[in-house]
C-alpha positions in Angstrom: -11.1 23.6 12.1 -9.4 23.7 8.8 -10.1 26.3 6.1 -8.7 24.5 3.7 -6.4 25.0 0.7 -7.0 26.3 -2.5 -6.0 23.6 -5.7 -7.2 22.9 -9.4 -10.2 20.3 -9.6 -8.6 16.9 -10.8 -11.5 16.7 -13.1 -11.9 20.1 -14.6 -8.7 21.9 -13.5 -10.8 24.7 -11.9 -9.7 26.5 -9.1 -11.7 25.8 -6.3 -10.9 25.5 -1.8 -10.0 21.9 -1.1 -11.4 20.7 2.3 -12.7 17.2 1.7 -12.2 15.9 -1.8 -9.8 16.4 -4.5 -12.5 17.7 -7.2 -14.9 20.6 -7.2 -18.5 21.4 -5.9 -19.7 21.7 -9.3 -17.8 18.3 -10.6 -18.9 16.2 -7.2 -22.7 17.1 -8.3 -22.0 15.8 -11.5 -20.0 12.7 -10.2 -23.1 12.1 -7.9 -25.7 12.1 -10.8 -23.8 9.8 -12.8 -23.6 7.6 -9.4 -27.0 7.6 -9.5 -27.5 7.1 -13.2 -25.4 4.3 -13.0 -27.3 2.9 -9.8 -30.8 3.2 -11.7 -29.6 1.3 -14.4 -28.0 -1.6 -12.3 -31.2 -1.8 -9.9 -33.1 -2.8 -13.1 -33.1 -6.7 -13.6 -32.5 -6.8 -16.9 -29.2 -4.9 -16.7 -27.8 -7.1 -13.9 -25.9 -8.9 -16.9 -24.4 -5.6 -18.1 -20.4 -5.5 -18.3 -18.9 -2.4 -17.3 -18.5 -1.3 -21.0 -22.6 -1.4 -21.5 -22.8 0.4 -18.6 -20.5 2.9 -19.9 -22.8 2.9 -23.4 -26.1 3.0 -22.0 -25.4 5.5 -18.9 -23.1 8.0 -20.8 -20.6 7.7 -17.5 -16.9 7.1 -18.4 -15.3 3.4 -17.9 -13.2 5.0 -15.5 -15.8 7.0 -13.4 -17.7 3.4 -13.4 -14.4 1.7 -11.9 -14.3 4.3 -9.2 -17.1 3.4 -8.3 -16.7 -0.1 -7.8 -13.5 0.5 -6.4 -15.3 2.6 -3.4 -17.6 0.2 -2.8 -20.5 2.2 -4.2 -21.5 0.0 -7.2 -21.3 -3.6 -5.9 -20.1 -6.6 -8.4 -22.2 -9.2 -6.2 -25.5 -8.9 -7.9 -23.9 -8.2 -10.9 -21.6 -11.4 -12.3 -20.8 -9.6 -15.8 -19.6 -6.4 -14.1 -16.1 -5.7 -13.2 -13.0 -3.1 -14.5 -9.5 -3.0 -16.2 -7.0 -4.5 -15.3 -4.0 -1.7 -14.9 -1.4 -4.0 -16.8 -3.6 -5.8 -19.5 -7.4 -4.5 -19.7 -8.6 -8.1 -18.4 -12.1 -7.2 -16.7 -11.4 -8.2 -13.0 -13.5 -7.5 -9.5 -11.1 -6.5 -6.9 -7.5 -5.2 -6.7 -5.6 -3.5 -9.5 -4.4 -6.0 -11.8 -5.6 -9.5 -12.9 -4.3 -13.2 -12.0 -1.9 -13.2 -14.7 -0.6 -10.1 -14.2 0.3 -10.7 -10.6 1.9 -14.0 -11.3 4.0 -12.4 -14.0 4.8 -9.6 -11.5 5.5 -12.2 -8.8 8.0 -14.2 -11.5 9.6 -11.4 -12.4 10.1 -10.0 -8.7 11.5 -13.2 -8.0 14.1 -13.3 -10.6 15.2 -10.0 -10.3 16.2 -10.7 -6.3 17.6 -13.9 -7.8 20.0 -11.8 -10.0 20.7 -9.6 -6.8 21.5 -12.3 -4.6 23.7 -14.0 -7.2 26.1 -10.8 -7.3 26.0 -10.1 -4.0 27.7 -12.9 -3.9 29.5 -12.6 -6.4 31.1 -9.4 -4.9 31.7 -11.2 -1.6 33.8 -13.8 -3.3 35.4 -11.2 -5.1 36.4 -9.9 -2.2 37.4 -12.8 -0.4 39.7 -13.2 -3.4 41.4 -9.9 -2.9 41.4 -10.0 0.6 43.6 -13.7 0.2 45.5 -12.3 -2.3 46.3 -9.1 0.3 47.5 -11.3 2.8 49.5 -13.6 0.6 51.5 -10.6 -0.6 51.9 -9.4 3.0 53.4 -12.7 4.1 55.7 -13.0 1.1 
């Protein structure tokens, strides 16, 4: 069995033995509660139309505490059609993965062009070196 290690809380940079998690004893509590702030608020009908920003508002719980949550599968976006987080490029609400349509497309294009730009001097270079390399031999035969 590990001891652990010790390590600064990623929330509230206190020092603390790290076995399991990456935050402190006293900070998990206080992630749970607002989990289950959160949960209470989203088991309520009426707030099944809530977007993550009126979450945010009416629960007191960060936007990014809120997409944690989603993100580990502990607030579900099925019963709730409004609800879903940032985008990491753009801020577009989205409900899975890190970035939105758009972004991806635009990440995709620009993936695509850059290997487009590699391939085109690579070969480049070989035909610059097919050059030299005729030009070697013609001076050795002369």
């Amino acid at each position: 069995m590990s001891l652990g290690s010790l390590s600064n809380c990623s929330r509230c940079d206190a020092l603390f033995v790290r076995v399991a998690r990456d935050i402190c004893p006293k900070c998990y509590q206080e992630v749970e509660k607002e989990y289950e702030v959160c949960a209470r608020f989203l088991r309520k009908r009426e707030n099944r139309g809530s977007n993550i920003h009126q979450v945010s508002e009416a629960t007191g719980v960060s936007v990014k505490q809120i997409t944690k949550f989603i993100k580990e599968g502990r607030i579900s976006v099925d019963g709730n059609p409004e609800l879903g987080y940032p985008c990491e490029s753009c801020g577009f609400l989205i409900r899975k993965g890190n970035i939105c349509e758009s972004c991806m497309r635009g990440l995709k294009h620009d993936i695509t062009q850059d290997l487009d730009v590699e391939k085109r001097l690579e070969e480049q270079e070989k035909a610059r070196e097919m050059v030299a390399a005729y030009r070697r031999k013609q001076n050795r035969d002369d």
